[in-house]
C-alpha positions in Angstrom: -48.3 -15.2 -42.2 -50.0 -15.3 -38.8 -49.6 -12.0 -37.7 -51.5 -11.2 -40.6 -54.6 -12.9 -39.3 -54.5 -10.9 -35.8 -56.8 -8.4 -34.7 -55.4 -4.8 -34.2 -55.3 -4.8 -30.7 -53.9 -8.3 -30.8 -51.0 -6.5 -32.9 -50.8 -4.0 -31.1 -50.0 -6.2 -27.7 -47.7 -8.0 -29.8 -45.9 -4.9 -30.7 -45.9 -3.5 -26.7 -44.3 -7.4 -26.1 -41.6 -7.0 -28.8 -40.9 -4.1 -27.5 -40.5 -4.9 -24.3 -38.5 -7.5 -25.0 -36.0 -5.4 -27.0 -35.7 -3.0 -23.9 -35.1 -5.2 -21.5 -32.3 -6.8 -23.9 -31.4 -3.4 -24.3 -31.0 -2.1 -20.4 -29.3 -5.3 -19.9 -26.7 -5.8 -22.3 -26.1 -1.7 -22.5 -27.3 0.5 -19.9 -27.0 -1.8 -16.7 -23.2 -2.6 -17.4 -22.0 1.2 -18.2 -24.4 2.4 -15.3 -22.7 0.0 -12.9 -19.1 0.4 -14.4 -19.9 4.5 -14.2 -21.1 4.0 -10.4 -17.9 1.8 -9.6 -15.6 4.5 -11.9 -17.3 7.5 -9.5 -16.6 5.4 -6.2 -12.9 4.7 -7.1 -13.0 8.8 -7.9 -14.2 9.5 -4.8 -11.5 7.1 -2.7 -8.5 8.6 -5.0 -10.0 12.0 -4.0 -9.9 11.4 -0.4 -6.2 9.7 -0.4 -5.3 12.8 -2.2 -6.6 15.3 0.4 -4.6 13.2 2.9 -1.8 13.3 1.3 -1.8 16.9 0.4 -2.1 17.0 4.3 0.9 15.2 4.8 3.0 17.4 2.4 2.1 20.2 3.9 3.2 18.8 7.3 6.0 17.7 5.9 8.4 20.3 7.1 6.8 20.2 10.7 7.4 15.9 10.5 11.3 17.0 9.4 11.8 19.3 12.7 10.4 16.8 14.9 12.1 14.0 13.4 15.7 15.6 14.1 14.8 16.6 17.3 14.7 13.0 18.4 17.5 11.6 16.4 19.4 13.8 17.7 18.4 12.4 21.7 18.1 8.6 20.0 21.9 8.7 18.6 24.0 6.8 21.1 27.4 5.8 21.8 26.5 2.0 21.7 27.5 0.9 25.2 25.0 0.5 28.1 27.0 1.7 30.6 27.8 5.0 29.1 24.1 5.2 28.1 23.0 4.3 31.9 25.4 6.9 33.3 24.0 9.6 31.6 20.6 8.4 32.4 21.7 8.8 35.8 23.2 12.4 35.2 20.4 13.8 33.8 18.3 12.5 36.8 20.5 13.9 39.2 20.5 16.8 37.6 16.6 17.1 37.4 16.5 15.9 41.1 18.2 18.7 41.9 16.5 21.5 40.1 13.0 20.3 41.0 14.9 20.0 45.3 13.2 16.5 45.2 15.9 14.2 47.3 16.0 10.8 45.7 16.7 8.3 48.2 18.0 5.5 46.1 18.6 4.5 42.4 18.5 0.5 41.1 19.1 -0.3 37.2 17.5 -2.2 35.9 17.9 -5.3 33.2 18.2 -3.6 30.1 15.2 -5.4 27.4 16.4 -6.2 23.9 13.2 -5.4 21.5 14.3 -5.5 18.2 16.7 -3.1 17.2 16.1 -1.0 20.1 17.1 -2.0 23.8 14.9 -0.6 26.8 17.3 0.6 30.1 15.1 1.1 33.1 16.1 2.5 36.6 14.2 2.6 39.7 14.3 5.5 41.5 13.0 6.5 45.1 12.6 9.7 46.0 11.0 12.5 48.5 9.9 15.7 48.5 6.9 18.0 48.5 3.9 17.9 46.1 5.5 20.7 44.1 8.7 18.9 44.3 7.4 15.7 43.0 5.6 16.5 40.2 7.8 19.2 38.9 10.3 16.2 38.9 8.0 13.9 36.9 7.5 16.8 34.5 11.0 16.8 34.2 11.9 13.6 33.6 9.1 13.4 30.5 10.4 16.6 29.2 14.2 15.4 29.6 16.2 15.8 26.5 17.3 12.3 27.7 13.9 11.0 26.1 13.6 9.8 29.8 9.8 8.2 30.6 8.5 7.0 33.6 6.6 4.1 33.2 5.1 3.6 36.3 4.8 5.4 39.5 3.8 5.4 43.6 3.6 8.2 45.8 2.5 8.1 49.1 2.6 10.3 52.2 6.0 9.9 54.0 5.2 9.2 58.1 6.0 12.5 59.9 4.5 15.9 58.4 1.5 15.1 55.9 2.9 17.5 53.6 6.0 15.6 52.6 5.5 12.6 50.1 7.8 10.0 49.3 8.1 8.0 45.5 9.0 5.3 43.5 9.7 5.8 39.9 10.3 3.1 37.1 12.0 5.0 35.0 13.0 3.9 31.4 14.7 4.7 28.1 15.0 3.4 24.8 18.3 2.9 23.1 19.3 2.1 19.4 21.1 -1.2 19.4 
C-alpha cells in the first residue's frame, strides 16, 4: 500500500536498504562464521603440519637417540652399593691421573646426595702437574666411560717454577639408586 505511493527514486533507496539489510544478514549468519571457522580450520592445519615435520625429525633420529641411549645405560648400570661405585670412581681417576702424568696429591669423598632415584657421589681431588698435564686430565675425566664430571674447578700456579700448576677438582657422578 505505501510503497505504492513512493517516488522511483524513493523505491529505489528503499530497495538499496532491503538490500543491504539482507547482505549484512547474509555475511553475518553465513560467510563470517565459515570464513572464521575456515581461518581457525587452516591455523590448526598449519600447527599439525609443523608437529609433523618435528616428528618426522625425531623418527629419523631415532636410530641415532637408540645408540646413544645404550651407550649410557651401559656406564649408568650399577652394582647398587656406594662403596663399590666410589672405588671405581677412584680407579678410573687413578687411572686417568696416570696417563695424562698429572700427580694428584690427595683424594676426599664426598657425601653422596640422594636426588630422586638417582644418588650424586662426589670426590675432591688435588692434583699437580703442567698445563698440558692438567687439562688433558680434565678432558679425561669428562670423556671417562665412568660418566665422571667435574663440577667445579681451581688451578693456580704452584710456588717454585711458574710452569707447574697445582688443582683442585670437585669431581662427581651420578648413580641409579
Amino acid at each position: 500500500m505505501h510503497i505504492r505511493n513512493l517516488s522511483k527514486s524513493e523505491k529505489t533507496l528503499l530497495l538499496m536498504c532491503i538490500t543491504l539489510v539482507i547482505i549484512a544478514i547474509v555475511y553475518n549468519l553465513l560467510i563470517d562464521p565459515v570464513v572464521s571457522r575456515w581461518k581457525t580450520l587452516n591455523g590448526q592445519i598449519k600447527l599439525k603440519t609443523v608437529l609433523i615435520q618435528k616428528n618426522t625429525r625425531l623418527l629419523r633420529m631415532c636410530e641415532e637417540l637408540q645408540d646413544e641411549y645404550e651407550k649410557y645405560q651401559g656406564s649408568i648400570k650399577t652394582s647398587g652399593n656406594e662403596e663399590e661405585e666410589l672405588a671405581k670412581s677412584l680407579g678410573e681417576i687413578e687411572n686417568i691421573s696416570q696417563r695424562s702424568a698429572c700427580y694428584i696429591e690427595n683424594i676426599r669423598p664426598r657425601a653422596s646426595k640422594k636426588a630422586g632415584k638417582y644418588r650424586e657421589i662426589s670426590l675432591e681431588v688435588a692434583a699437580e702437574g703442567g698445563i698440558d698435564e692438567v687439562s688433558r686430565f680434565l678432558y679425561e675425566i669428562e670423556t671417562s666411560k665412568q660418566c665422571l664430571r667435574v663440577k667445579r674447578f681451581t688451578i693456580i700456579p704452584k710456588s717454585g717454577p711458574q710452569t707447574v700448576l697445582k688443582g683442585t677438582f670437585l669431581i662427581s657422578k651420578i648413580i641409579a639408586g
